[in-house]
C-alpha positions as CSV (number, residue, x, y, z in Angstrom):
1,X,3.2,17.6,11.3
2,X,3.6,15.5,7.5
3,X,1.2,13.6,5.8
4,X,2.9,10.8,4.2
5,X,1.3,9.1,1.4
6,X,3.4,5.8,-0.2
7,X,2.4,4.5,-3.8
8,X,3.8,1.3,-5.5
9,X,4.5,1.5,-9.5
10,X,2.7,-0.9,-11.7
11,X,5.4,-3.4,-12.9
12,X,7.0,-0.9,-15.9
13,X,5.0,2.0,-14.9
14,X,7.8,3.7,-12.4
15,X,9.3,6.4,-15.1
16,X,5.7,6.8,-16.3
17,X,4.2,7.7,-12.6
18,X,7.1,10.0,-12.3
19,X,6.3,12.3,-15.3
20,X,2.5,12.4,-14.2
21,X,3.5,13.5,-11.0
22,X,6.0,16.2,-12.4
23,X,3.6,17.3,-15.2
24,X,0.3,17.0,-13.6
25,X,0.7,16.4,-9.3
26,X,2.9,19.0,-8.9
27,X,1.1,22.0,-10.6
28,X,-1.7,21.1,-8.5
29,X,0.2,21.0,-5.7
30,X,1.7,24.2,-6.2
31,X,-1.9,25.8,-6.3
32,X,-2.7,24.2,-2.7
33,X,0.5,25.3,-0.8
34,X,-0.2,29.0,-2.2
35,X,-3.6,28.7,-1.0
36,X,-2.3,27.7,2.4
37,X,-2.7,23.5,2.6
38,X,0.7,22.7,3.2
39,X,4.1,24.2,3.8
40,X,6.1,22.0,1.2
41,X,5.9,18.9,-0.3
42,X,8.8,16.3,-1.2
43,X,8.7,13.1,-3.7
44,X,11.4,10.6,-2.9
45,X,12.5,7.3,-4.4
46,X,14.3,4.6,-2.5
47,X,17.7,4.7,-3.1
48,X,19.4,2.0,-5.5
49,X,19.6,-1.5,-4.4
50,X,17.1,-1.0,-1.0
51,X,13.9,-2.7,-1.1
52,X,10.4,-1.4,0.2
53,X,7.0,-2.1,-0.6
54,X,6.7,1.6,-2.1
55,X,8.2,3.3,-5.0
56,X,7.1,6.5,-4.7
57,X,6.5,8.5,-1.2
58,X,5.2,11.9,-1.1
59,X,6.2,13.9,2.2
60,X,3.7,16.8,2.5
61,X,4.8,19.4,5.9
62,X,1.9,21.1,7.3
63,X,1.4,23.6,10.1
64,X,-0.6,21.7,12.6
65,X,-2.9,18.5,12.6
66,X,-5.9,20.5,11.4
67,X,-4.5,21.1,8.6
68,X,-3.4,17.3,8.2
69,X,-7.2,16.8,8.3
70,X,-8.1,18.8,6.2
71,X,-5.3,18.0,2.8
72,X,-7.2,15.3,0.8
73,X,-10.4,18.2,0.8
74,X,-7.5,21.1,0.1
75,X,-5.9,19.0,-2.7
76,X,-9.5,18.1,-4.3
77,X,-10.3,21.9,-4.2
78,X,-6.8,22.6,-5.9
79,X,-7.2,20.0,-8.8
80,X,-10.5,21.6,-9.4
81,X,-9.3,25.1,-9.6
82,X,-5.7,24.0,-11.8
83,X,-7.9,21.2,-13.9
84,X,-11.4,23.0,-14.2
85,X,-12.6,20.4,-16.8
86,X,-14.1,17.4,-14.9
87,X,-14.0,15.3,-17.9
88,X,-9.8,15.9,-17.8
89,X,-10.1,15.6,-14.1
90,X,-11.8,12.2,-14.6
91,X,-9.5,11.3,-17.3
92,X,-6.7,12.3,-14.9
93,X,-7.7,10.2,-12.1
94,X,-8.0,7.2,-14.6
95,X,-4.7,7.2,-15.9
96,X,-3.1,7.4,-12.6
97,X,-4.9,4.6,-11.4
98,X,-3.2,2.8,-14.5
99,X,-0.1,3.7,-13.5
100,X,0.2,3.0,-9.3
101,X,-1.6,1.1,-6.5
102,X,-2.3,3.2,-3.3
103,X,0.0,1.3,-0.2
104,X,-0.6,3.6,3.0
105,X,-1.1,7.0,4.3
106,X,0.7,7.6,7.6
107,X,0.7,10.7,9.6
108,X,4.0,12.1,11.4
109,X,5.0,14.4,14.1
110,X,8.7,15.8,14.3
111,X,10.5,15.3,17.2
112,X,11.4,19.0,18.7
């Protein structure tokens, strides 16, 4: 099973959304496949020249659909625990929001 989440840049914002998902997704992230959320995560970029509608698409790989279900609660409990401060979780969210527009969600099974 993979949750699939696709996020669009702002215009001049693609380097910057990449270092805020280095420096402050992916510690979180971290803390919420140790505590059992997801197997593994991936961020991919479209390759040179091809055009999508995304820039950015995070590929999370989890166990079973109940666990699909349950990652957006898993991933809030994880940015609470790795970003305690609200006020830095709220300043978080902010500057993210500055930085990419939400495009779709889609939800995958693998072919076996």
């Amino acid at each position: 099973m993979f949750v699939a989440y696709y996020w669009r840049a702002k215009p001049g914002q693609a380097d910057a959304y990449g270092e805020y998902i280095t420096t402050v997704a992916e510690p979180i992230d971290e803390n919420a496949r140790r505590a059992g959320a997801f197997e593994e995560v991936r961020t991919v970029t479209p390759a040179p020249g091809v055009t999508t509608d995304w820039t950015h698409l995070r590929i999370f790989r989890l166990k079973d659909a109940a666990a699909a279900e349950g990652l957006s609660a898993a991933l809030d409990a994880a940015t609470a625990r790795v970003v305690p401060d609200e006020a830095k979780r709220k300043a978080n969210s902010e500057r993210s929001a500055t930085m990419r527009d939400f495009v779709r969600r889609e939800v995958w099974t693998e072919l076996r």
